[in-house]
VOVOKE-800921 format. One line per 3 residues: their letters; for each residue x, y, z of C-alpha. Coordinates in steps of 0.02 Angstrom, whole numbers. Layout:
A = X,Y,Z | ...
END
This chain:
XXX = 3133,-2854,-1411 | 2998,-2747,-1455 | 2809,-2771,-1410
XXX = 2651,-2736,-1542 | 2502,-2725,-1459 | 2320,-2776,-1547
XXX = 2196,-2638,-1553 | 2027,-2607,-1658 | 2021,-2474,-1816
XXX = 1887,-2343,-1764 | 1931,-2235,-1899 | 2052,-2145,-2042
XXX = 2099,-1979,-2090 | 2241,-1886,-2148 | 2338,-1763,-2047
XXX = 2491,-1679,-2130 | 2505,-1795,-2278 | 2503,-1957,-2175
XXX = 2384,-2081,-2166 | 2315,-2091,-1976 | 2169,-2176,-1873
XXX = 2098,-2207,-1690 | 2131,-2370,-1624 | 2038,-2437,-1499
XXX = 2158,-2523,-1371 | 2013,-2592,-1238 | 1926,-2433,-1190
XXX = 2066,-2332,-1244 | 2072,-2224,-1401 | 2242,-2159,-1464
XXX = 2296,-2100,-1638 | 2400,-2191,-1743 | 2504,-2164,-1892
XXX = 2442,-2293,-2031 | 2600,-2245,-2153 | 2642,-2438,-2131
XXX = 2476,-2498,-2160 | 2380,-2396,-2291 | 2261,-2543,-2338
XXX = 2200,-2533,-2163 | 2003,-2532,-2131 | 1889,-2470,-1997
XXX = 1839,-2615,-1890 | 1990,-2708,-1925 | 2127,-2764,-1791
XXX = 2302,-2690,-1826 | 2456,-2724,-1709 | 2530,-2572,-1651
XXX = 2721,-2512,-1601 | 2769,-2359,-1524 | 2615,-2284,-1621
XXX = 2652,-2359,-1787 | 2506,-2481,-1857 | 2635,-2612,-1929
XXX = 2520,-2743,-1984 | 2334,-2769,-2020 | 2288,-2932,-1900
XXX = 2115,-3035,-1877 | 2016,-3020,-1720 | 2069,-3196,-1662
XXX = 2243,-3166,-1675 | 2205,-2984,-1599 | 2106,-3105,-1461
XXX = 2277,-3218,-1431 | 2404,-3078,-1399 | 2279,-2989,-1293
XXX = 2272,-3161,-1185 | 2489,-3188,-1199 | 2481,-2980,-1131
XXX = 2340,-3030,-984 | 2452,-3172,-935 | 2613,-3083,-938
XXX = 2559,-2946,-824 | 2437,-3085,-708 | 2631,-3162,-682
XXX = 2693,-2967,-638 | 2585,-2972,-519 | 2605,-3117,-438
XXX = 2775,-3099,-424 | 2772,-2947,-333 | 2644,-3001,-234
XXX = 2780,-3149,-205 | 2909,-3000,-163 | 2800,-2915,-26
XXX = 2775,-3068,71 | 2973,-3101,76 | 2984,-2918,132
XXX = 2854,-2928,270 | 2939,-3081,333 | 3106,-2998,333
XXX = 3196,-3078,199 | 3317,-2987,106 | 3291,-2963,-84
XXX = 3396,-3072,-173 | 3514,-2994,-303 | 3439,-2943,-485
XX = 3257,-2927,-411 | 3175,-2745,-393
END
C-alpha cells in the first residue's frame, strides 16, 4: 500500500533538467520532483509519494485526505493511549500489538 499525501504548489523551477517545486504540506515546505506532473501550477494541490508529485488534485479533495490522515493518526493515538492503561494496570500485551 502506498500513501500520497495532499500538499499546496508554492512554486517551480528546474534543477538538473527536472521539473521541481515547494510544496506546502501544513507549515511544512519540502521540494518535490514534478517529472510526473509537468502541468502542475503554483497554488494548486498535488498528492505527493515518496517526493514524487503524482497527480495534480483540487483543494477539496486535498481537504478530504487531509481529514482520512487526521483521523488515522487521532485512532493511533487512541490506541496507544488504550495500550498504556493495560500496561499501568498490569496486563500483559496481547500478541501482534507493539
Amino acid at each position: 500500500m502506498c500513501l500520497g499525501v495532499p500538499g499546496e504548489l508554492l512554486e517551480t523551477y528546474e534543477k538538473d533538467d527536472m521539473p521541481m517545486g515547494k510544496v506546502d504540506f501544513g507549515g511544512i515546505a519540502k521540494e518535490i520532483c514534478l517529472a510526473y506532473t509537468p502541468e502542475a501550477q503554483v497554488g494548486q494541490y498535488v498528492l505527493v509519494h515518496v517526493g514524487f508529485a503524482i497527480s495534480v488534485i483540487d483543494q477539496d479533495e486535498a481537504d478530504e485526505i487531509v481529514g482520512y490522515l487526521e483521523e488515522i493518526a487521532q485512532a493511533g493515538e487512541e490506541e496507544e493511549r488504550e495500550r498504556l492503561e493495560r500496561l499501568k494496570r498490569g496486563e500483559p500485551e496481547q500478541e501482534g500489538q507493539a
